[in-house]
C-alpha positions in Angstrom: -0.7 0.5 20.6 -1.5 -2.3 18.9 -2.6 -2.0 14.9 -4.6 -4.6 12.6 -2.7 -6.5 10.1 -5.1 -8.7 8.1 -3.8 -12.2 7.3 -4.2 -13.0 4.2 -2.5 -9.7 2.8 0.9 -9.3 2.0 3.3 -6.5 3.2 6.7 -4.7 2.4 9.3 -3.3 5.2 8.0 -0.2 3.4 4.9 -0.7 4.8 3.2 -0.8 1.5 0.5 -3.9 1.4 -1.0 -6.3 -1.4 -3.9 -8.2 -1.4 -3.4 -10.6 -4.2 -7.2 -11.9 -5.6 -7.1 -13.9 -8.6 -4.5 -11.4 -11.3 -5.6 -8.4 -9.4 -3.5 -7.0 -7.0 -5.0 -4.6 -4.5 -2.2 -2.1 -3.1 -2.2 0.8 0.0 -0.1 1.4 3.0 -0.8 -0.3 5.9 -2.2 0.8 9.5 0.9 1.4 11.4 2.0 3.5 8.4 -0.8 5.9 8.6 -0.1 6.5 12.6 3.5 6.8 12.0 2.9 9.6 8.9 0.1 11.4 11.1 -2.1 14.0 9.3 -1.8 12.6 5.5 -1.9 16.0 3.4 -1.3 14.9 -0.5 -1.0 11.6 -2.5 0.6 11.1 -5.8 -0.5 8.3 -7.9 0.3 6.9 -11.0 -2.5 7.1 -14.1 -4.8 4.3 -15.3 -3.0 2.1 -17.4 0.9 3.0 -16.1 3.2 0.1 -15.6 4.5 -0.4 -12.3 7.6 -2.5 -11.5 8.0 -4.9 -8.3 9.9 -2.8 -5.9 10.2 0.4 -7.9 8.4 3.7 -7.0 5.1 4.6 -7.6 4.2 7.3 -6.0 4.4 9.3 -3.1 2.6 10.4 0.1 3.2 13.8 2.4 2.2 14.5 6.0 2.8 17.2 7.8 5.5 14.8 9.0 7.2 13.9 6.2 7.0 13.0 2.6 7.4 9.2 1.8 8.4 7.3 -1.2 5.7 4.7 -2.2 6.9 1.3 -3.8 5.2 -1.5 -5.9 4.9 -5.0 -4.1 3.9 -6.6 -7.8 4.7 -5.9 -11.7 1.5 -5.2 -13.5 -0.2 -2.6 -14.9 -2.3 0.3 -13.6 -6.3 -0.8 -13.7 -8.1 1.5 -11.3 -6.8 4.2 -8.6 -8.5 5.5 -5.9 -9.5 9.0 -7.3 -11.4 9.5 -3.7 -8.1 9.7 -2.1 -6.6 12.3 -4.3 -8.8 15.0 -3.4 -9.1 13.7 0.7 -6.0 11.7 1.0 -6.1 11.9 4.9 -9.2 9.4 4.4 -6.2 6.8 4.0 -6.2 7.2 8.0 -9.6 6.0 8.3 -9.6 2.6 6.7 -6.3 1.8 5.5 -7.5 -2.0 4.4 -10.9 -0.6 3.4 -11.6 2.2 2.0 -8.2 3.5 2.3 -6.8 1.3 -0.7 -4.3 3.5 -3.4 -4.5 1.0 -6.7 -5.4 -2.0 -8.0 -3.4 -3.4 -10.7 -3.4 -6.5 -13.0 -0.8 -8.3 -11.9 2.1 -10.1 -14.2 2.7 -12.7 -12.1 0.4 -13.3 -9.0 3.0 -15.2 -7.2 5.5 -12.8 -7.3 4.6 -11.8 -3.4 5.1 -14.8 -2.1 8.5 -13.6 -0.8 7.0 -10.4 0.8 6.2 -10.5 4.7 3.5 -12.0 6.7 0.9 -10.2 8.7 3.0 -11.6 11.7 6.3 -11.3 10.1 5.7 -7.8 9.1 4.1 -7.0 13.1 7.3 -8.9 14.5 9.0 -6.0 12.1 7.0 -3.1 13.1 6.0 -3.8 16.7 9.5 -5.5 17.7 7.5 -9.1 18.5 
């Protein structure tokens, strides 16, 4: 099966991604995650205004597979979360890049991700390319 990883986002071996736009970091999970979960049953977010810390835990998100650990790409601070997804969190699985997005958060340092994967270094990860 082959899954969409846009280029000019940014991704984690925890399959969290980060779309960088100006100081505003956009962050979710990516395609392949939401396959690999299956049915998405509950999200945990942080609140408006939390302070999140590059590689530190966030959050979490339960299937009826499993419950995963979710983990900041960026250091910044908590602008806006997607209060859609709390009460339907299996619309993650619809439009992961879209729709699908978990927070956005201004970032401390933009070019802290630089270091985090490719779109083709993170499908060489996932797919085995």
């Amino acid at each position: 099966m082959s899954f969409e990883y846009p280029q000019d986002f940014r991704y984690l071996d925890s399959h969290e991604y980060v779309r960088i736009d100006g100081e505003i970091a956009t962050i979710g999970i990516t395609e392949f995650a939401t396959h690999e979960l299956g049915d998405i049953v509950f999200l945990e977010l942080p609140e408006i205004g939390d302070a999140l810390a590059r590689g530190e835990n966030f959050g979490t998100i339960e299937s009826v597979k499993a419950v995963e650990e979710l983990n900041s790409p960026v250091t910044g601070t908590v602008i806006e979360r997607n209060e859609a997804l709390i009460n339907s969190p299996e619309e993650v699985s619809e439009d992961p890049y879209g729709e699908g997005w978990f927070l956005k958060v201004r970032v401390n340092d933009p070019g802290e991700v630089e270091d985090a994967l490719t779109a083709d270094e993170y499908r060489a990860l996932v797919e085995g390319e």
